[in-house]
ZAVEXVEX-351919 format. One line per 5 residues: number of its first residue (from 0); their letters; for each residue x negated, y negated, z of C-alpha. Coordinates in steps of 0.02 Angstrom, whole numbers. Each point is the difference from the previous one (the first is absolute). Example, Ala and Ser with C-alpha at 12.3 -4.5 7.8 and 13.67 -1.06 7.14 Angstrom:
BEGIN
0> AS> -615/225/390 ~ -69/-172/-33 $
END
This chain:
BEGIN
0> XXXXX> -244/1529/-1213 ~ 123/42/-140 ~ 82/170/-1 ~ -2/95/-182 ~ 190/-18/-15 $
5> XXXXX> -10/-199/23 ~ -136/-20/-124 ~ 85/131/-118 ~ 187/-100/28 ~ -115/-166/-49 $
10> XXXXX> -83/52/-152 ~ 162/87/-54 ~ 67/-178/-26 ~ -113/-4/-169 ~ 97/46/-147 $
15> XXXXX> -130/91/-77 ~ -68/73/155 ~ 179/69/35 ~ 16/77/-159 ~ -166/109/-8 $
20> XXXXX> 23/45/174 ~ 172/62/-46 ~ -68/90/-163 ~ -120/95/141 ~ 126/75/83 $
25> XXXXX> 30/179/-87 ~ -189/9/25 ~ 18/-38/188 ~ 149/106/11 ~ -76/143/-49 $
30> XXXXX> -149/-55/127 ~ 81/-6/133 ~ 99/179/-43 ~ -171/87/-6 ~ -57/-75/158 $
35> XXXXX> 152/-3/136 ~ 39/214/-85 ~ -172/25/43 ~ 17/-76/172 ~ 165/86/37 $
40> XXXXX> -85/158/-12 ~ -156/-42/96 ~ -130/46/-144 ~ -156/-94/-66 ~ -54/-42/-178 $
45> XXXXX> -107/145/23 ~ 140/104/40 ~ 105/-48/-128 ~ -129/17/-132 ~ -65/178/58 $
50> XXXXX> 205/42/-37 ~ 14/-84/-164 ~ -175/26/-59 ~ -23/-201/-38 ~ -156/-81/57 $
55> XXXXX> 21/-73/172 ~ -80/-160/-88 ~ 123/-18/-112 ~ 147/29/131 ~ -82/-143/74 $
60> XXXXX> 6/-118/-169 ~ 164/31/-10 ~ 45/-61/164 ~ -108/-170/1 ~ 62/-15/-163 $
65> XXXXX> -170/17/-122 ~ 93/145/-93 ~ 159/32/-60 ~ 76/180/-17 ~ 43/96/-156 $
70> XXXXX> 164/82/18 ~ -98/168/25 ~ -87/-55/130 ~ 164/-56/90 ~ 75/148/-19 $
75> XXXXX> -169/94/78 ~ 31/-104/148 ~ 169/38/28 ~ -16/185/1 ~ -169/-20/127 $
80> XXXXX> 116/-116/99 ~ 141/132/-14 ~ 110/-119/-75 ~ 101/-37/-157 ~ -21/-131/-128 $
85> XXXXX> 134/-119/-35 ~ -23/-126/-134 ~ 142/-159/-15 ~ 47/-111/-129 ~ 127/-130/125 $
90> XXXX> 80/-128/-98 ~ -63/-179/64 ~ 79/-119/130 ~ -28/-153/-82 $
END
């Protein structure tokens, strides 16, 4: 059986492949922010939306992905995560 990563390192030797999973990654960025701040402080959807007063079903499209936050919204979940935004432009490796 094939892990993830192997399948992922195969199909990321497709041009075009590479290149829309690369354009996905500020999405998944901000993904994975939500979820691992959440984690760290040991709190449910449920708990983070009773703080920010944001559906618990839409916490939950935003982490699988199905929704993608306003810049409101992102700043509603860093205050009910106690946390600050920070927004980057980074200039590009390559």
């Amino acid at each position: 059986m094939r892990s993830f990563r192997d399948s992922l390192a195969t199909r990321l030797k497709d041009e075009a492949f590479r290149k829309e999973y690369e354009n996905i990654q500020p999405e998944m960025d901000i993904i994975r922010a939500i979820i691992a701040a959440r984690k760290e402080q040991n709190i449910t959807q449920a708990d983070l939306a009773a703080r920010t007063k944001i559906n618990q079903a839409d916490i939950s499209k935003l982490e699988n992905g199905s929704k993608n936050p306003s810049l409101k919204m992102l700043k509603r979940l860093a205050e009910g995560l106690n946390m600050d935004l920070k927004i980057q432009f980074v200039p590009r490796t390559a």
